[in-house]
N, C-alpha and C positions, 0 to 999 in steps of 0.2 A: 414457560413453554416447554414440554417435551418434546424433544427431535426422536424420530424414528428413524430406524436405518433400514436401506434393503439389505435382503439376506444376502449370506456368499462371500460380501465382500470382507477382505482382508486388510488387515492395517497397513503394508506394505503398499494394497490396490488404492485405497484409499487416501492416503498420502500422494498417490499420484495426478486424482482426481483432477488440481487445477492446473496439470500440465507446468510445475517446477515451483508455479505460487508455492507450493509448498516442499515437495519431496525435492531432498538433498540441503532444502533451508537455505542455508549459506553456501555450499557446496561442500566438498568434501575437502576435508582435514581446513575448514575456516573455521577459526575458535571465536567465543562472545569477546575476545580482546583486541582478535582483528578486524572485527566489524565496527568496535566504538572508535578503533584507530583511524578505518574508512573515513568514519563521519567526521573525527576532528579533522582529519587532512582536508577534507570538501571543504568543511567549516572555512579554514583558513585559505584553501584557492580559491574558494567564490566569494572572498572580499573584495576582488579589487572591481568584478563584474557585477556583484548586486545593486542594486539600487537602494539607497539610502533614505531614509525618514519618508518612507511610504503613510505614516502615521499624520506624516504632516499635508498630505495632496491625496485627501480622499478622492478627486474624480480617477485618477492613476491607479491607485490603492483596488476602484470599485472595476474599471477595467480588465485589469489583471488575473480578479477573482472570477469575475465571469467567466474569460477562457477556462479557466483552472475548473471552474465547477461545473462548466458545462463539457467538459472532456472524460469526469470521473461521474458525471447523473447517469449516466446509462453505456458502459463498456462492452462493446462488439467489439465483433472483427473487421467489420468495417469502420466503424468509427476511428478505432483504433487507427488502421492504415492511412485515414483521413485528418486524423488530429495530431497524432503525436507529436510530429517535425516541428508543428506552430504552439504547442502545451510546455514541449520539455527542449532548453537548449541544445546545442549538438553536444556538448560535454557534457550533459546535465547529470548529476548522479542522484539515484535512488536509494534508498533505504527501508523497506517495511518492517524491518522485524524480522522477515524470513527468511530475504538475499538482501543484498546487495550490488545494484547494476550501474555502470555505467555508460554513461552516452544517449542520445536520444534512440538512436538503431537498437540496441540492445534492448532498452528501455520497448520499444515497440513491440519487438519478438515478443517478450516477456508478458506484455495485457494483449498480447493478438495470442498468444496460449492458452492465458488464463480464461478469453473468452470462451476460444473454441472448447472448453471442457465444462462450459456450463452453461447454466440456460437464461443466466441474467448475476449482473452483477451491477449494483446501483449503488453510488454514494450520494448522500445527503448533507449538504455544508448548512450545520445548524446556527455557527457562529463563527468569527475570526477577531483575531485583535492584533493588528501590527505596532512592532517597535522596533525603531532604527531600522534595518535591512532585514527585518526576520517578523513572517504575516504566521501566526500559529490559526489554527485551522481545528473546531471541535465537527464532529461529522459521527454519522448513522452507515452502517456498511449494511449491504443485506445482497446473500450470496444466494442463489438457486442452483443447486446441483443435485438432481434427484438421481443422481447415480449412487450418491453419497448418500443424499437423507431424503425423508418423505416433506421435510419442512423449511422453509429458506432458514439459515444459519444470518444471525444478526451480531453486529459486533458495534460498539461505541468507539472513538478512539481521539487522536491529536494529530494533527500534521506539524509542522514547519516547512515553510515555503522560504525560497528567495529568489528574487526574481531578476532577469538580466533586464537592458535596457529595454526589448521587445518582449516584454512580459513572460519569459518563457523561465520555465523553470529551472535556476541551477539547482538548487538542493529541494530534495521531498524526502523529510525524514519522519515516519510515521511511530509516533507512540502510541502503545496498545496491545494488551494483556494477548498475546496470540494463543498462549498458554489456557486460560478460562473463555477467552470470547472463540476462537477456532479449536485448538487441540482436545480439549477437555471434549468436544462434543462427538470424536469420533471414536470410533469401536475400539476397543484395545488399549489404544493411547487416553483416550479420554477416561477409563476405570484407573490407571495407571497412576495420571495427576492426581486426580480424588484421591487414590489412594493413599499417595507423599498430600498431600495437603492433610488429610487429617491427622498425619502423624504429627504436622507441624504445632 
């Protein structure tokens, strides 16, 4: 698929598109070493609240993904205001690759931005497979922001879930090339990667 861009916009404007989804990433002065630090530390506080061998009580396991999937099929700004609280614990922390959030409120702000800068944001849960306290999640992302481009931006990716005893999400750590499936497609930054990729 070729993406088209509208004229004008700037890498800087552009990066801002999803209202923080992207611009600032992690925020400022967060290195890739504090961010795998985040996720170990989650990792190990949301042992004692996960829910264990979900692998073993598929009707629990099938529950759980429902909320989950029907929270990320189609993300508004209303939805968002509507779901969050009952999707993601009040501690729950986030992970996608581009920040790192914690808390359910946070957590909210964050897809009640990302909505209001675009025109549809849909994930697709194609598969999961749980083990012990940790449900990994294969999913279809497909983004509409025709401020940014003439054509939805598609991305493939992996979740990790873990869930408290009311199915809510302590940990959502998302694996997935944000590098080739997002950045590469946008103006400036996207010539930029191609460009170090073919060096490599």
């Amino acid at each position: 698929m070729q993406i088209r861009y509208r004229k004008g916009w700037l890498a800087a404007g552009t990066l801002a598109v999803l209202g923080g989804a992207v611009s600032g990433c992690a925020g400022p002065g967060v290195s890739s070493a504090e961010l795998i630090a985040s996720y170990e530390q989650a990792l190990i506080a949301s042992e004692a609240q996960a829910v264990d061998n979900l692998d073993q009580d598929p009707e629990r396991l099938a529950a759980f993904m429902a909320r989950a999937e029907t929270y990320f099929r189609d993300i508004t700004q209303e939805s968002v205001r509507a779901l969050t609280r009952d999707t993601y614990a009040p501690d729950g922390y986030l992970n996608d690759t581009l920040k790192v959030i914690n808390g359910a409120e946070a957590i909210e702000a964050y897809f009640y931005a990302t909505a209001g800068n675009t025109d549809a944001v849909r994930v697709e849960f194609l598969s999961h497979a749980a083990t012990g306290m940790d449900v990994y999640v294969r999913w279809r992302m497909t983004i509409e922001a025709p401020r940014l481009a003439d054509d939805p931006l598609v991305s493939y990716g992996v979740s990790q879930f873990r869930f408290d005893e009311q199915g809510r999400l302590l940990i959502h750590k998302d694996f997935w090339d944000s590098g080739g499936n997002f950045f590469e497609h946008l103006p400036f930054v996207g010539r930029a990667i191609r460009s170090i990729r073919g060096r490599l």
